[in-house]
C-alpha positions, -999 to +999 in steps of 0.1 A: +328-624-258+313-632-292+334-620-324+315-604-347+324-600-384+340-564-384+362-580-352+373-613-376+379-588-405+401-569-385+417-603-370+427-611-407+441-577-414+462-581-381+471-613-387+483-606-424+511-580-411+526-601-385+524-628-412+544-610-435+567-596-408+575-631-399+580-650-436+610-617-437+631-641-417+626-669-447+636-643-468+669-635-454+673-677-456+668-673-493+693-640-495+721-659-476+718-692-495+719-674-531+743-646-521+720-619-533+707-608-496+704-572-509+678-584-537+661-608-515+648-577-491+643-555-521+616-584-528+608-582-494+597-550-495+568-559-521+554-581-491+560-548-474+535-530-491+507-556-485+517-551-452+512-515-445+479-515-471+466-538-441+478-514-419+459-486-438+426-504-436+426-517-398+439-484-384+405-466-395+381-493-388+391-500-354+401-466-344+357-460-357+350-493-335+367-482-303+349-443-312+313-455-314+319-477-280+328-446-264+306-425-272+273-451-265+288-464-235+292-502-250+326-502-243+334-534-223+377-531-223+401-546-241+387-577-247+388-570-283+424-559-283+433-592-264+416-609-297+436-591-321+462-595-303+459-637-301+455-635-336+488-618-345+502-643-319+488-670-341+498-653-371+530-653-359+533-689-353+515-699-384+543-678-403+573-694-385+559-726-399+561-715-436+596-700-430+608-729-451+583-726-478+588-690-481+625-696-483+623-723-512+601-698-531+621-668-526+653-687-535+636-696-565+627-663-575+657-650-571+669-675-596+645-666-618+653-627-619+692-638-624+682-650-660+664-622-667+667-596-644+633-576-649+608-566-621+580-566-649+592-599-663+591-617-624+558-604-623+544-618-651+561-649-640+545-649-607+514-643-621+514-679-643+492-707-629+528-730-632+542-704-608+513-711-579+516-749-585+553-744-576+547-724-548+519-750-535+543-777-545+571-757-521+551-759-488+565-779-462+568-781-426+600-770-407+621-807-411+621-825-373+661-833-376+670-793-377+646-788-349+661-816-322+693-808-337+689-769-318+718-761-300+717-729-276+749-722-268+766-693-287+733-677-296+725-640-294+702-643-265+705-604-265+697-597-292+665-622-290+652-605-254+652-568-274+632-584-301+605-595-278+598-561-259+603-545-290+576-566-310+556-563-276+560-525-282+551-522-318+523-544-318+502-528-288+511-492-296+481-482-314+458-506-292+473-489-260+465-457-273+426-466-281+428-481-247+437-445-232+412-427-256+384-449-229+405-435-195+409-404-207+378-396-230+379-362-234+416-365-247+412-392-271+425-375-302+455-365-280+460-401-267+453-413-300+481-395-314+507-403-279+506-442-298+538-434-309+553-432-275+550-472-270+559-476-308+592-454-307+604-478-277+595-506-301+607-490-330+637-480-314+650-512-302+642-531-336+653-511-365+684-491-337+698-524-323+678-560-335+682-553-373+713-539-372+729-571-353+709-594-373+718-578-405+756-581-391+752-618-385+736-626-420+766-611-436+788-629-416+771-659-429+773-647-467+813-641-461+818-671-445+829-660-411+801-678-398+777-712-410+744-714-422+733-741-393+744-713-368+719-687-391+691-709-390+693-712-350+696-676-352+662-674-377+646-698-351+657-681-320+636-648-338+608-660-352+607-677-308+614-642-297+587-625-322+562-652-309+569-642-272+569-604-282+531-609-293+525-626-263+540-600-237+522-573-254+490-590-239+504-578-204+521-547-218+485-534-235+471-519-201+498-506-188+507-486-220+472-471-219+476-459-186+510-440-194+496-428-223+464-415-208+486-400-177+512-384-207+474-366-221+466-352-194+500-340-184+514-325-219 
């Protein structure tokens, strides 16, 4: 199958929000090392909005892809899911690798805004040619001694299996639900909208049980009751689990567009 330039343009916009979903975990790095975790996913939530303006563009133009291939009989399935979804799986590993670089210049914003604490001011900064050398200066590979140096025992494995079905979840939602709109064409505005039955089970089991219990540990950390080696296997054992989650949702894609095009026709 040959990738033409609307697919690659949508492979970048995927591949920027899982990106930005994984540097998060360098992020909580930074908030436990400076104490100021609170403030370190407020900035977070900046990347955020990249994110979902991402998010805004790709929904449209591949909803108007998978449309037109419907309606002119090209459709030739969901080989160009299975590309997005490799790319957020790359994505994924590519932002596990700058965990540590996104950490470093995190911390050091953080340090910044404690001097003078103004959004406007840590903009400005940002936006200085010194501040990009820094940042290009701060990129560095995961160090080899903290990655032999892994030990498993004592880990949340739990909490690292519900992160993989639910980043399997969230990240074929919307591609199982174009997927059904081809089963089920005369319903494809109603299987378009059922996307949010794969993405609530995601949803659910990230922001109901993962966050919560990683949020929990990171305190921990910041109080003491528990050491930042044991965090940074827990940051490892998640960015593993989001890597796997990308990867399952290559075999959950079909089968969440046949429940959702059997949930069309029955509702």
């Amino acid at each position: 199958m040959s990738i033409d330039p609307q697919l690659l343009l949508l492979c970048l916009l995927v591949g920027a929000i899982h990106l930005i979903s994984t540097l998060s975990y360098g992020i909580r790095i930074a908030g436990v090392r400076t104490g100021r975790l609170a403030f370190s996913l407020a900035l977070f939530n900046v990347l955020v909005l990249c994110s979902r303006s991402s998010n805004a563009i790709l929904a449209p133009l591949l909803s108007k892809r998978v449309e037109l291939s419907i309606t002119d009989g090209s459709w030739t399935g969901p080989g160009d899911f299975r590309v997005l979804l490799l790319a957020a799986s790359l994505a994924t590993v590519f932002g596990a690798f700058l965990i540590p670089s996104c950490q470093r210049i995190v911390t050091a914003a953080v340090n910044r805004f404690e001097s003078k604490p103004s959004m406007i001011a840590l903009a400005l900064a940002v936006a200085k040619p010194a501040s990009w050398r820094f940042a290009l200066g701060s990129l560095t590979l995961p160090a080899a001694a903290n990655m032999s140096s892994i030990r498993f025992r004592g880990l949340p494995w739990g909490m690292f299996g519900m992160n993989i079905l639910g980043i399997a979840f969230i990240s074929c939602g919307v591609f199982s639900s174009l997927c059904a709109g081809h089963l089920a064409p005369q319903l494809r505005l109603t299987a378009g909208n059922l996307s949010a039955l794969v993405n609530f089970m995601g949803t659910l089991l990230l922001f109901g049980f993962v966050d919560p219990h990683f949020s929990f540990v990171s305190d921990k950390v910041v109080s003491g009751q528990a050491t930042e080696p044991y965090f940074r296997r827990c940051v490892t054992g998640m960015a593993a689990s989001r890597v796997l989650g990308t990867l399952l949702a290559q075999v959950v894609l079909m089968p969440g567009a046949v429940a959702i095009a059997w949930v069309a026709r029955k509702i």
